[in-house]
Each structure stands twice: as C-alpha cells, then as structure tokens.
N, C-alpha and C positions, 0 to 999 in steps of 0.2 A: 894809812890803810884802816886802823882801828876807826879814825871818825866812820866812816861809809861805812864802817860793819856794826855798827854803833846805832846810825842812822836807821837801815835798812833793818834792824832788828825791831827796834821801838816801833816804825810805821809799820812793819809786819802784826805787830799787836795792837794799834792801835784800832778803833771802830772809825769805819768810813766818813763819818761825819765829824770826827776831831779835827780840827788843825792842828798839829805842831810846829811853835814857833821855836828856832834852836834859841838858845839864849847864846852869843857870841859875845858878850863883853868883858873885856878884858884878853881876850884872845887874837892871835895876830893874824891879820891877813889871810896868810897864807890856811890857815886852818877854814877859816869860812871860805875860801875857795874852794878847795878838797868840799867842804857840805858841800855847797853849790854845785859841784861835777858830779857829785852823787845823786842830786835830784831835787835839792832843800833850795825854797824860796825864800821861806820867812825866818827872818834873824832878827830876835830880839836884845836893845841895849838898852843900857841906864843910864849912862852919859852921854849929854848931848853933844860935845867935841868929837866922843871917840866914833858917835854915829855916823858924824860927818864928814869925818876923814876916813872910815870906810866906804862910806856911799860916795865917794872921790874912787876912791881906785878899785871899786868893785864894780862887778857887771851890773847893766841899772834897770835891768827886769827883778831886781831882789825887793821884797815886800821889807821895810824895814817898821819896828815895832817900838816904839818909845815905852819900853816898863818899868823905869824908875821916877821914883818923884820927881817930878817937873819943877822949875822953876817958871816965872811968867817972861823974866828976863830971858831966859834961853829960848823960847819957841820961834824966834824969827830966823833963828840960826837953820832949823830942819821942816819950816814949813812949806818949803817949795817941793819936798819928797817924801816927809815923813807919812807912812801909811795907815798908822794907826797905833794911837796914844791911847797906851792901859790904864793910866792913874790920873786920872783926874780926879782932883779933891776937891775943888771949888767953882763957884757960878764963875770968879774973877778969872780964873783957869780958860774956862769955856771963852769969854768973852777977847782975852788974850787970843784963844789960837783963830779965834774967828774973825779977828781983825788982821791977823797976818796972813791968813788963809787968803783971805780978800783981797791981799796983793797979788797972790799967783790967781786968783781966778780960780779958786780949787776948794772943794767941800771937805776937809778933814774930817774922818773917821772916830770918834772917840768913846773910850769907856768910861762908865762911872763907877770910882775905887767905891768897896765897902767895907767900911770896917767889920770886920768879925773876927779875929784873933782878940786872945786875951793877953795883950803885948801891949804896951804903950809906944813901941818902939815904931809900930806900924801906924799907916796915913789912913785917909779914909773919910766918909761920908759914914753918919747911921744913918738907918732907913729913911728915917725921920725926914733927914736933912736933902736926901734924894728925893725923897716926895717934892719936899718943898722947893728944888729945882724944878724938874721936869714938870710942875703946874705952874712955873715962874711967870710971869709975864715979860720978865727980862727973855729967859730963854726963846718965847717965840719971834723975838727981834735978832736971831741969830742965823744969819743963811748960809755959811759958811763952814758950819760944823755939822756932823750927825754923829746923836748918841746912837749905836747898835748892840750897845749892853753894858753889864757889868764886868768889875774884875771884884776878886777877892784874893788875900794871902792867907791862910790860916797860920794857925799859933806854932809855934815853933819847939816842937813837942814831942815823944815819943810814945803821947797818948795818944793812938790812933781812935778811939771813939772820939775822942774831941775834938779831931781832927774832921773825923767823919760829921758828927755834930754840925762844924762848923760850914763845910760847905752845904750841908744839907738843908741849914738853914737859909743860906744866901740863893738857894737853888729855888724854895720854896717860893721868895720874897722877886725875883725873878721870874717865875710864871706867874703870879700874882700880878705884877705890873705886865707882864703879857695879855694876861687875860683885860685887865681894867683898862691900858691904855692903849689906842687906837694908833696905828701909822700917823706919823704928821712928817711935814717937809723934811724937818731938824731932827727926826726921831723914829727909829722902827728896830724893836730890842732882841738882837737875832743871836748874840753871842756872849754865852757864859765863860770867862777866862778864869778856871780855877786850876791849881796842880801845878808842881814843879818835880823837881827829879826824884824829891822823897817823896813825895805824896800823892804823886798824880794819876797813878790807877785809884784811888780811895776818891780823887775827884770826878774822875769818869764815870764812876760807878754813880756818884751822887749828883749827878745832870751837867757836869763840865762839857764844851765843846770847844774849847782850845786850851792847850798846854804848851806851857812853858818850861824848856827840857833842858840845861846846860852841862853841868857835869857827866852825866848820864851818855851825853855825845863826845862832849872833848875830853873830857876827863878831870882833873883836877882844877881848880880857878888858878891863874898864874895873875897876881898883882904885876905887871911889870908894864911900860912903857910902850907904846907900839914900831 
C-alpha cells in the first residue's frame, strides 16, 4: 500500500512536464507490480540481468530505463526492449548499441552522461568530450541510436548549493547545445535527466525534466537476490 501512496504523493508534486522514472533495482517483482497498478510506466535499473528477468515476467507496456554504467558486453542482452539508456559515456558505447539496435530493426533512445560531481567515483563525459561526439563524423554513421539529451549525477553531498551549482550548470550547457545544434536523424536534445530521491526538487528547480526516484517509492534499497 505504501508504494501507490508513495507514488501518488511524488506525481501529485511533481511539474507536468517531469517524467518520473521509479528506480526498481534491486527490488522484487512483486513491488514493481504494485507501481504498475498504481499508474507507473517507467522503471529504472542498473543491472542488465536484473532488467531482463523483470521485462520476462512483467507487463511489456513498462518503459524500462538502463541507468547504470553500461557495459559494451551487456547491450545485446536488452537491446530488443530496452527504452532508454541514461549513461552513456562513450562514442564506443553509442556504436555498441547501434549495431545491436540494428538487429531488431529498432532506433535506441539514448543519453549522454556528464560529468559534474566532484567525485571520482562517477562516469561521465566533460563537455569537452560531448562536443567532440555529437560533431563526430563517426556519429553521423549511426542510424540506430538517437541522442535526446543529457543525464547528469551530482556530488554526493549535503551541500545543497553545490548540488544546486552542479545541475545548474549542466542545465546551462544543455540549452546551449539546444540553441547551437539543429535536429538531425541520430539527434534532437529533448531531455534533461537530473535528480534522484535526495536531490530532486533542487533538480527540477534547476531545468531537470526527468527524475530518477527509488527510495523515496519503495523505501529502503534491499540488496537481496530476486
């Protein structure tokens, strides 16, 4: 009962233009069920196994969310369904899902991670290096994939200005590349994915249009087996 009250409280706050993805990894079955009767489509994981043995026994209208670091090795395992990969950190990344994409006949969705935490622990693209994709000449040899924005994680902090800081800046660096670059086949930059269960009004605030919610829903992480 809590999850759906849980749920139903968040979207009630939420601005009509968020998405909310729940974060369900590590969580069993039966709990992303309960979201799904509540109303929730999009469920975000970070294992590619656990993703795919829930898209096995869940309903298959569920939007599923790859937001942990990718491997190049695991993308063929969730490219016949996976709906949209938050962390891509590399052109080899892109070029990986766009050849497996290519076997189902199917255009994958994808973000490009940026780093901004002062963490070493997190992945990432600098700006730098996102430029220098998206003018790639590699990248317009890819039909398979479309970038429609960025992700970012901030720092893992209990300094909310630099928290604030930190998306504020990836928000800036995102209308910037809205403004300068044009639609193309492989490319149209429609979604900022900042904010998780601690920080994600402080994201919204600072131009996020999806979040990433898991505690916040189910409640505590439970490491345990499915």
């Amino acid at each position: 009962m809590f999850i759906s009250k849980n749920l139903n409280r968040i979207k009630s706050e939420l601005p009509a233009h968020v998405t909310l993805v729940a974060v369900s990894k590590t969580k069993p079955i039966a709990d992303i069920q309960k979201a799904y009767e509540a109303g929730q489509r999009d469920f975000g994981e970070n294992k590619v196994q656990e993703m795919v043995e829930k898209y096995d026994a869940l309903p298959k209208d569920i939007r599923w969310h790859m937001i942990g670091h990718l491997q190049k090795n695991k993308v063929k395992y969730m490219a016949h369904f996976v709906h949209l990969i938050h962390g891509v950190d590399s052109l080899e990344l892109l070029e990986e899902i766009d050849k497996q994409a290519n076997k189902y006949n199917r255009v994958i969705h994808c973000l490009l991670q940026v780093y901004i935490a002062q963490e070493e622990t997190k992945f990432g693209f600098t700006q730098d290096e996102v430029l220098e994709v998206i003018n790639s000449d590699e990248l317009q040899n890819l039909k398979n994939i479309k970038i429609v924005g960025l992700m970012g994680m901030a720092s893992n902090t209990e300094n909310e200005e630099q928290i604030k800081m930190e998306f504020s800046n990836l928000n800036n660096f995102f209308q910037k590349l809205r403004q300068e670059k044009t639609e193309t086949l492989n490319m149209k930059l429609e979604t900022l994915s900042m904010g998780m269960s601690g920080d994600y009004n402080i994201a919204i605030t600072e131009g996020s249009n999806m979040v990433r919610i898991g505690s916040a829903i189910f409640g505590s992480r439970n490491y345990i087996a499915l």
